[in-house]
C-alpha positions as CSV (number, residue, x, y, z in Angstrom):
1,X,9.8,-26.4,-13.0
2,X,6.0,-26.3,-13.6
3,X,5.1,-25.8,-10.4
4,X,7.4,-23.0,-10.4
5,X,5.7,-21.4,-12.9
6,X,2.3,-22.1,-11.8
7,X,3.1,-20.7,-8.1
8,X,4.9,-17.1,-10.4
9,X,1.3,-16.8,-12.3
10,X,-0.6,-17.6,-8.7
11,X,1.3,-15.2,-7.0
12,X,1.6,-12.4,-9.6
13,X,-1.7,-12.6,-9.9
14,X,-2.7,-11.5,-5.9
15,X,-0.6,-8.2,-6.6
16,X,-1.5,-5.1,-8.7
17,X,1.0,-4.5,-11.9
18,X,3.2,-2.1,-12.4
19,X,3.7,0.9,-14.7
20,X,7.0,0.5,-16.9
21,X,7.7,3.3,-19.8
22,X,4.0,3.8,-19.6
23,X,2.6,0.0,-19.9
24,X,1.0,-2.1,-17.2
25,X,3.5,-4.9,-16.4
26,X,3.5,-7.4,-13.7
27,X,6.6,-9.0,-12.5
28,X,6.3,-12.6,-13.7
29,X,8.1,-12.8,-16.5
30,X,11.4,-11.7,-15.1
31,X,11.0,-13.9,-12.2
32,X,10.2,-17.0,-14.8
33,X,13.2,-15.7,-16.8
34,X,15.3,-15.8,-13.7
35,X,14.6,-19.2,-12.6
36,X,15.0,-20.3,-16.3
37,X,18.6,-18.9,-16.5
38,X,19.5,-20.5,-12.8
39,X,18.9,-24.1,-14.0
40,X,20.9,-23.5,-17.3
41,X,23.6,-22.0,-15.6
42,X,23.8,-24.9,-12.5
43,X,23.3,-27.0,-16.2
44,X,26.2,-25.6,-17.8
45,X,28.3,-25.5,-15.1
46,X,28.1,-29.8,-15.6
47,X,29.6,-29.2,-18.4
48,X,27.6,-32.3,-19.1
49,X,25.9,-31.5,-22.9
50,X,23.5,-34.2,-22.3
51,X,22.2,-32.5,-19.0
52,X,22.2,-29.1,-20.6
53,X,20.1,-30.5,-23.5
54,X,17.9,-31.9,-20.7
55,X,17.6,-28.9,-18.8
56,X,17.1,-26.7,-21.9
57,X,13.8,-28.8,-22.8
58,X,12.5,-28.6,-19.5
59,X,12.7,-24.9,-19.8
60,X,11.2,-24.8,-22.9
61,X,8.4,-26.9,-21.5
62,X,8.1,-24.4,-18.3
63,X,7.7,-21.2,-20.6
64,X,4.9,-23.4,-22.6
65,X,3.2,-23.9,-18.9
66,X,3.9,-20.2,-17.5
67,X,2.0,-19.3,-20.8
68,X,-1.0,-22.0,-20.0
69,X,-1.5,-21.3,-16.3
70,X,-1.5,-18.0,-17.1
71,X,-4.4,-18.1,-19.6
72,X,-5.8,-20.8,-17.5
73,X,-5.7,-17.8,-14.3
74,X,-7.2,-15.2,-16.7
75,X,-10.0,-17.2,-18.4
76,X,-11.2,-18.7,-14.3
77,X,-11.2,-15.1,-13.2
78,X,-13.3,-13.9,-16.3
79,X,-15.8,-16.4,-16.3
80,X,-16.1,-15.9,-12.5
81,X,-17.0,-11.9,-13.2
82,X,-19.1,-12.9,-16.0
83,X,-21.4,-15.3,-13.7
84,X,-21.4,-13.4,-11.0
85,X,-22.6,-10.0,-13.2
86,X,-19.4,-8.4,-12.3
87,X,-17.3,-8.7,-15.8
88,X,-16.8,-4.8,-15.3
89,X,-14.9,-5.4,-12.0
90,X,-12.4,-7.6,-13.8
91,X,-9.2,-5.6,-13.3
92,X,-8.6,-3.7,-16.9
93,X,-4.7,-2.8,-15.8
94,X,-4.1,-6.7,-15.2
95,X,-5.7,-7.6,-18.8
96,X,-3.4,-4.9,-20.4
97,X,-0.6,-6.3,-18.3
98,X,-1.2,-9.9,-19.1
99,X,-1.4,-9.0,-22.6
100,X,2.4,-6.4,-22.0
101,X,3.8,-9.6,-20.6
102,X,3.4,-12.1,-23.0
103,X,4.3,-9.0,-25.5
104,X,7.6,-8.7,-23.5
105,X,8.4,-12.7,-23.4
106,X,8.8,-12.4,-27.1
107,X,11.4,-9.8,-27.5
């Protein structure tokens, strides 16, 4: 599951967030969410409670990645404008969406 969630940051990263109720959002939490909930559900559907136990600490491991690769994506990309002299072309709607996201992965 970690490489699923390092792929969701790569890939939400290449495309330019969204505006939701007025907040910059990007679509990665959902998709993390939705692969979460599909390996719970083929879990439950075992009706094994060992492998639901299993599967529901690899989630919670994922979510703990998502959150690292996606700082880990963030801080790259910063210090790469910040060497290059660029720091001001370091898109402020994907900060503000990074920062909506996480926000969101809370509630």
């Amino acid at each position: 599951m970690g490489d699923w969630a390092k792929q969701i940051v790569n890939t939400d990263f290449e495309k330019e967030p969204e505006q939701l109720e007025g907040m910059f959002i990007t679509l990665a939490p959902g998709l993390l969410f939705e692969s979460i909930n599909a390996q719970l559900d083929i879990a439950k559907e075992s009706g094994d409670a060992k492998l639901v136990f299993i599967a529901l600490l690899e989630c919670i491991a994922c979510m703990g990645e998502f959150q690292r690769f996606q700082f880990e994506m963030f801080k790259s990309n910063s210090l790469f404008f910040f060497i290059v002299g660029k720091l001001d072309d370091l898109p402020l709607e994907y900060i503000l969406a990074v920062i909506n996201n996480n926000s969101r992965c809370y509630e």
